[in-house]
RODO-2510 file (C-alpha; in nm, 4 decimals, decimal comma):
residues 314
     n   res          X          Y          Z
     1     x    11,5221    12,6832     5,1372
     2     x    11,6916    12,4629     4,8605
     3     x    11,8425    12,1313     4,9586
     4     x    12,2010    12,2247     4,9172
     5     x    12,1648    12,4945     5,1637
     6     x    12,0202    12,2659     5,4110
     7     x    12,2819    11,9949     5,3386
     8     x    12,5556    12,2889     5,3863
     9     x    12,3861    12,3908     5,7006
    10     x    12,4149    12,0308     5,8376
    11     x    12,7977    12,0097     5,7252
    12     x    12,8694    12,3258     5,9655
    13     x    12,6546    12,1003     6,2753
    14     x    12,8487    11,8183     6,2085
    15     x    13,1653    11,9754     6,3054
    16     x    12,9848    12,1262     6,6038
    17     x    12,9041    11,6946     6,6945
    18     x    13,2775    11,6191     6,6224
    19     x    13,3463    11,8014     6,9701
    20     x    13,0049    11,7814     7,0495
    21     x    12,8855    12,1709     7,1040
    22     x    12,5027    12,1100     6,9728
    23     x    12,3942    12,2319     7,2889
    24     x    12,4896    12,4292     7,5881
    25     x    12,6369    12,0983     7,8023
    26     x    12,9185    12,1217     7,5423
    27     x    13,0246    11,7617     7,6604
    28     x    13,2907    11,8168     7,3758
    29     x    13,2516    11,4459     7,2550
    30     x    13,3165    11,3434     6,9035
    31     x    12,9596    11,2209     6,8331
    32     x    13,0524    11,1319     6,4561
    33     x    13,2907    10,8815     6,5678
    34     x    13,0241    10,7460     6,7985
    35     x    13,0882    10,8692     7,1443
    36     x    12,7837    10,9394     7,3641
    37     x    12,7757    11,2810     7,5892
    38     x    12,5045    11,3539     7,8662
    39     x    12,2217    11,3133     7,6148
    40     x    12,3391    10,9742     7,5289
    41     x    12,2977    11,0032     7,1580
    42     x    12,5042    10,8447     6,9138
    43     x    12,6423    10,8576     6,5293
    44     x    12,2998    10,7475     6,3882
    45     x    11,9204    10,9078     6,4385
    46     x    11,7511    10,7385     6,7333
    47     x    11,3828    10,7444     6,6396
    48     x    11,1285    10,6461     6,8989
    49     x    10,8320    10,7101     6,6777
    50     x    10,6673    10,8663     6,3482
    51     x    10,2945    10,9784     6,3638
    52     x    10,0720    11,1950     6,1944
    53     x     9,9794    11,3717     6,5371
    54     x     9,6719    11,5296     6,6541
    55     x     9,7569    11,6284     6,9706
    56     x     9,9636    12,0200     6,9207
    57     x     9,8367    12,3440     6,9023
    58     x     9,5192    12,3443     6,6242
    59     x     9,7473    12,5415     6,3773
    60     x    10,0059    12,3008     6,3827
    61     x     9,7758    12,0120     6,3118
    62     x     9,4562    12,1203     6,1195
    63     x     9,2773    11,8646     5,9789
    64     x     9,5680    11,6702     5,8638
    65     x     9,8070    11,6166     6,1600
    66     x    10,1323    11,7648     6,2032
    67     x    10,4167    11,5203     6,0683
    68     x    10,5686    11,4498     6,4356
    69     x    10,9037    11,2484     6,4256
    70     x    10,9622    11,1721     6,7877
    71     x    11,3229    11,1222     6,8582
    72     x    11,5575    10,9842     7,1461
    73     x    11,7187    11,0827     7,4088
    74     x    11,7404    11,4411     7,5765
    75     x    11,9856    11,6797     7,6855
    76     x    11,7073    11,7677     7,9813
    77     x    11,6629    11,5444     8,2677
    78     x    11,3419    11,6118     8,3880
    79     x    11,2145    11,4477     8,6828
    80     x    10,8229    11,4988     8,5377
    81     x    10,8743    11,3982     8,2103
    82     x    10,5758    11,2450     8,0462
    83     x    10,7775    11,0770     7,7565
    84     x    11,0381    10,9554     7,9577
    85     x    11,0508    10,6443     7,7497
    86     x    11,2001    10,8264     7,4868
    87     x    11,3953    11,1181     7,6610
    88     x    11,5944    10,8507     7,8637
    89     x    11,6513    10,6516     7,5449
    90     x    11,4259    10,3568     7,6934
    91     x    11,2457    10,3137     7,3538
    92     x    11,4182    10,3875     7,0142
    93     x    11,5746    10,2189     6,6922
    94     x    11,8776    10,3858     6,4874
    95     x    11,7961    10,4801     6,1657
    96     x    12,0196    10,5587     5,8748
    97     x    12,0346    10,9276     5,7196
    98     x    11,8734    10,7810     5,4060
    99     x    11,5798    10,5986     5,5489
   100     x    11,5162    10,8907     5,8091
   101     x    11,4875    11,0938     5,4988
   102     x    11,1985    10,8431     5,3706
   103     x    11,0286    10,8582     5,6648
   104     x    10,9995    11,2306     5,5946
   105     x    10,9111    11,1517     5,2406
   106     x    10,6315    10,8995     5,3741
   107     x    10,4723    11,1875     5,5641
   108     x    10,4120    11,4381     5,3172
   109     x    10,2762    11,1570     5,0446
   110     x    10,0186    11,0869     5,3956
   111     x     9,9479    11,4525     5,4026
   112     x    10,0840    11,5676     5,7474
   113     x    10,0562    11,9088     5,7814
   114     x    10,4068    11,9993     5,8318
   115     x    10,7172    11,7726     5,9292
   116     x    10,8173    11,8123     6,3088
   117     x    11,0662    11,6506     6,4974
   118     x    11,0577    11,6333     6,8480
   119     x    11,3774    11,7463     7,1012
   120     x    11,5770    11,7908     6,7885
   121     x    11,8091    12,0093     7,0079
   122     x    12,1495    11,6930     7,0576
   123     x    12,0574    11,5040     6,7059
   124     x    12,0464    11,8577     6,4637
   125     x    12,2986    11,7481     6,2575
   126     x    12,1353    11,4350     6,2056
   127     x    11,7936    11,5153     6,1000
   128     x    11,9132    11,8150     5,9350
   129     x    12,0947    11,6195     5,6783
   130     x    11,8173    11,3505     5,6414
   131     x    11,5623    11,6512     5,5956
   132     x    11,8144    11,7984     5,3375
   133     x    11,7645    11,5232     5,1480
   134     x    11,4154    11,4892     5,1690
   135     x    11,3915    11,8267     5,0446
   136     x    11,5805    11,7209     4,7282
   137     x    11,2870    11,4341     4,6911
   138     x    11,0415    11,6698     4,6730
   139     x    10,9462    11,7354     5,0508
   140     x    10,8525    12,1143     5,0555
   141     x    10,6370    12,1463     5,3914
   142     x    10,6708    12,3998     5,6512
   143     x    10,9365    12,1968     5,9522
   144     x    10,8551    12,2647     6,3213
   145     x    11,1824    12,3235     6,5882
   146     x    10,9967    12,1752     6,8821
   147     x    11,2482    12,1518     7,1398
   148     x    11,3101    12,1718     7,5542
   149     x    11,4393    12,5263     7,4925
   150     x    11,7830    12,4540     7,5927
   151     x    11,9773    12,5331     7,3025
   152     x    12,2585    12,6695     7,1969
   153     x    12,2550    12,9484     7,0304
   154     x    12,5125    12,9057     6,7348
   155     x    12,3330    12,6025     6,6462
   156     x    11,9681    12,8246     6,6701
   157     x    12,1634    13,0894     6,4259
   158     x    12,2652    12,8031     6,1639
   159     x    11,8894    12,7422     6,1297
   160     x    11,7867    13,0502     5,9961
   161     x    11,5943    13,0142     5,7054
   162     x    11,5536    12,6420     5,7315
   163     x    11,2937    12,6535     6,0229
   164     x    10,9790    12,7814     5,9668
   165     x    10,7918    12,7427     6,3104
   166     x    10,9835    12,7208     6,6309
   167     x    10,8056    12,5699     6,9187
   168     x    11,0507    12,5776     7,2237
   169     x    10,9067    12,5654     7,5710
   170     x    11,0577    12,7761     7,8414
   171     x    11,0123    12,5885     8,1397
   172     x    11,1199    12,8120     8,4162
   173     x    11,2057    13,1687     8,5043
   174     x    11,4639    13,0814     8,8337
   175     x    11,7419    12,8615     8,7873
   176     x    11,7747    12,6801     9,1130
   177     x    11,4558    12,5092     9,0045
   178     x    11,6150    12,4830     8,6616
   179     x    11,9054    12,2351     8,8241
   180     x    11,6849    12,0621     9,0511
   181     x    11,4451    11,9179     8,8859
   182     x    11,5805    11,9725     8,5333
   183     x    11,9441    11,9081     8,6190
   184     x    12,0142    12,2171     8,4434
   185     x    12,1495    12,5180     8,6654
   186     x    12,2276    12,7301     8,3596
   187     x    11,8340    12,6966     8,1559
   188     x    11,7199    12,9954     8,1973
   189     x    11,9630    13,2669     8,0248
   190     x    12,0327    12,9840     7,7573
   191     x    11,6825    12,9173     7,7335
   192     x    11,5811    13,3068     7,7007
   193     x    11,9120    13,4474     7,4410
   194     x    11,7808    13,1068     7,2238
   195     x    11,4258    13,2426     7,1912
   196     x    11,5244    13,5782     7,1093
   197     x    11,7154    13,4390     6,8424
   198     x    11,4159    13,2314     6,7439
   199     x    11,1567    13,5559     6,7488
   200     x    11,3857    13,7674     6,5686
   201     x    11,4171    13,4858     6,2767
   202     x    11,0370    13,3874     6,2354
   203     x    10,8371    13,6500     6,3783
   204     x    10,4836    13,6302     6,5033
   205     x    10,2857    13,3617     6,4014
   206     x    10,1647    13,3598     6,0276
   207     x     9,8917    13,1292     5,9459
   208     x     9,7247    13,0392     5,6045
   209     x     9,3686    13,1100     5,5464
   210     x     9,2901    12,7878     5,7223
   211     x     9,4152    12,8529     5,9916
   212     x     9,7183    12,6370     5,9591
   213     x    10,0597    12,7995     6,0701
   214     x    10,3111    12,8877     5,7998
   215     x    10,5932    13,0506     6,0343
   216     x    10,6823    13,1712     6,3364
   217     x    10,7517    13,1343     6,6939
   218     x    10,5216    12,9539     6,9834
   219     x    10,6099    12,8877     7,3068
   220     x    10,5089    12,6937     7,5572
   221     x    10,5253    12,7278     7,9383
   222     x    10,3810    12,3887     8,1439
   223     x    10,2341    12,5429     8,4279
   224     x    10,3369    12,3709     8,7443
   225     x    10,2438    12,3235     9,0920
   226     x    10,3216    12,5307     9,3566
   227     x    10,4323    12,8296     9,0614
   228     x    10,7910    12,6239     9,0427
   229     x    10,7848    12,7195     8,6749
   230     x    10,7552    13,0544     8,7893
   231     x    10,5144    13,1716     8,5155
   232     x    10,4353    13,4905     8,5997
   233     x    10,7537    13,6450     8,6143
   234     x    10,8496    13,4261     8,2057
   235     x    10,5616    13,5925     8,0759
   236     x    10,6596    13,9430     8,1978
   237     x    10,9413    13,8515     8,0408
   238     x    10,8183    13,7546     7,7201
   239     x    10,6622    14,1046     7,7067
   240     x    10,9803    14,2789     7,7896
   241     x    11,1966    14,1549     7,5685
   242     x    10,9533    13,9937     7,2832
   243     x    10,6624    14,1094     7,2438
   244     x    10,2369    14,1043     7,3525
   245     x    10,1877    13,9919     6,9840
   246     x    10,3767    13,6330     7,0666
   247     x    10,2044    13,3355     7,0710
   248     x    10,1948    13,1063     7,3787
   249     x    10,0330    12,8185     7,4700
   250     x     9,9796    12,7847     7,8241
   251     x     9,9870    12,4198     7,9067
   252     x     9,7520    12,2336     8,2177
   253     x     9,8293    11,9220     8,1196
   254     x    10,0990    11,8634     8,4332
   255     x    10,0526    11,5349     8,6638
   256     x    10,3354    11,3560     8,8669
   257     x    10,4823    11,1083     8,6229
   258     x    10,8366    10,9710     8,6070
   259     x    10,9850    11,0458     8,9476
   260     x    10,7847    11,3553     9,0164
   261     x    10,6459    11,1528     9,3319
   262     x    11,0221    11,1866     9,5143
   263     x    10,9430    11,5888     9,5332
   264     x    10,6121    11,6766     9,7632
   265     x    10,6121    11,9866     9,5977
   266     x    10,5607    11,8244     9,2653
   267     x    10,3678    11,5453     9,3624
   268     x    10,0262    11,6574     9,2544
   269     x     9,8393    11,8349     8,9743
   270     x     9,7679    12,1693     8,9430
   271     x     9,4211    12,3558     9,0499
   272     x     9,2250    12,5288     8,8415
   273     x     9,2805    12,8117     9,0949
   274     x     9,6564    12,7885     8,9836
   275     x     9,6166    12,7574     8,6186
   276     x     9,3245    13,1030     8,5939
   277     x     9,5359    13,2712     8,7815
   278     x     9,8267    13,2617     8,5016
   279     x     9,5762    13,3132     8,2127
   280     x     9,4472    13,5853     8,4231
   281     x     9,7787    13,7389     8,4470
   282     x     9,8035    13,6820     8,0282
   283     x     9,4970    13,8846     7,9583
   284     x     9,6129    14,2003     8,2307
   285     x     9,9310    14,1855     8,0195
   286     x     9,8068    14,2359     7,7022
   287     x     9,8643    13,9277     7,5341
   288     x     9,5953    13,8421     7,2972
   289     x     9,7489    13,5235     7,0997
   290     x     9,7163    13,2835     7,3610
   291     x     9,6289    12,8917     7,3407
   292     x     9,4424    12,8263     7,6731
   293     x     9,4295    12,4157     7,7295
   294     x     9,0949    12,2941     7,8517
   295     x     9,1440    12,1822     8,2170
   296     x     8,9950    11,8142     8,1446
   297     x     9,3838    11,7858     7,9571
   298     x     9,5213    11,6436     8,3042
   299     x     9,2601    11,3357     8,2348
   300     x     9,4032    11,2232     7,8919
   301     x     9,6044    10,9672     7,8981
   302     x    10,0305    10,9421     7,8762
   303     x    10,1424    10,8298     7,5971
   304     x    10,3101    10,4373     7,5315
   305     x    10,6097    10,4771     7,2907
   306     x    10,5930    10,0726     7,3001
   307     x    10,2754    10,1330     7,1584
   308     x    10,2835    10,1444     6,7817
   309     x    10,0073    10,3673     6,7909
   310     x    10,1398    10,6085     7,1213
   311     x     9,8752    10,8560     7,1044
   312     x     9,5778    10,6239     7,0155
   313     x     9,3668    10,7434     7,3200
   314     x     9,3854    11,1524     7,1886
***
């Protein structure tokens, strides 16, 4: 994708901000002049941190590290969330377009992998136009959509062709737990017409013959306790309405953090008698392309965005 398409591509977003409709919320704010919507976000990139990151799916990171630009805020308010420091804008520094841009410069000349920002979903426009011009500095790795999966889907349509991997989770199948503990009563059909839109632009997952992933679709599902994320029923409906051949990556890693302790039902980990039982239920559906998490995950640590090194125990 050339660098004027990109920069077009980020023109047509930033009208979307000036009555802010990046995402499903439509708070209808004019985010180029500054106001702040649910999310919180602003007129300028709120970065919380840039690492070469180790810690995604092997194909994202090889032996070089995936390019991972952590940014602020979230248009999710989940009670669990590990990096709360960053989702509830606790930790972050406004960047302009152009040094966002050299950031992204700075990770290729390191030799990340690819270049992926992180809950891109409320700040699109933004990093689009930074990437756009990174892309006309010579930045020509594959760029990862890893997002919440509550998007909308106009903005998931102006991406086509300028996203190579998308990497949404889809958190759960049953609204009602969607609004409580997501404050999101609307996730799941939102969440589900996005990653459609997704699969039908990248396809199954193509990888070099490294191993390293070139383009297509993963997505992840956080198992939870007490089947809240209703997994069972999401990946029934991945094979309904995707495909077996879709990648997941079924994710163990869940303990209480943030104010997951208010909720009995969430205040624990999950059991290994919870977690087989949804790769079990993988395998008798016929998915083969599955990223299984080793169990030991719930015993790494949570990352410190105060930390200038977040990730240095993985």
């Amino acid at each position: 994708m050339s660098s004027t398409a990109i920069s077009a591509a980020a023109e047509n977003l930033k009208k979307m901000a000036s009555q802010c409709c990046l995402c499903p919320r439509e708070c209808g704010v004019d985010r180029m002049a500054g106001e702040r919507g649910y999310c919180g976000a602003g007129s300028l990139p709120a970065v919380s941190s840039i690492v070469k990151h180790f810690g995604e799916e092997p194909p994202l990171v090889g032996k070089r590290g995936a390019g991972t630009i952590f940014l602020a805020y979230c248009n999710l308010r989940c009670v669990y969330c590990q990096n709360y420091q960053i989702s509830r804008g606790l930790i972050k520094e406004e960047y302009s377009i152009e040094r966002l841009a050299s950031e992204i410069v700075g990770l290729q000349s390191q030799g990340a992998l690819n270049i992926e920002p992180v809950s891109p979903t409320h700040q699109a426009h933004l990093f689009l136009e930074a990437f756009g011009l990174a892309v006309a500095n010579g930045v020509n790795l594959p760029l990862v959509y890893n997002c919440g999966g509550y998007e909308s889907l106009d903005v998931i349509k102006s991406l086509n062709g300028i996203v190579d991997i998308y990497l949404p989770d889809l958190k759960y199948a049953d609204n009602s737990a969607a609004a409580k503990y997501s404050d999101c009563p609307d996730y799941v059909e939102h969440a589900r017409a996005a990653i459609e839109e997704m699969y039908s632009q990248a396809g199954d997952l193509k990888m070099d013959a490294e191993g390293n992933a070139l383009r297509g679709l993963i997505i992840r599902h956080l198992v939870l306790p007490n089947d809240i994320s209703g997994s069972i029923d999401t990946l029934r409906w991945i094979k309904a309405n995707l495909s077996v051949n879709v990648t997941i990556s079924l994710m163990a890693q869940y303990s209480p953090q943030y104010e997951a302790r208010r909720f009995n039902e969430l205040n624990r980990r999950i059991n290994r008698a919870e977690y087989d039982r949804i790769v079990d239920v993988c395998w008798e559906l016929g998915f083969e392309n599955v990223f299984i998490q080793d169990f030991q995950s719930q015993d790494f640590g949570i990352p410190d965005f105060g930390d200038e090194e977040p990730f240095r125990w993985g």
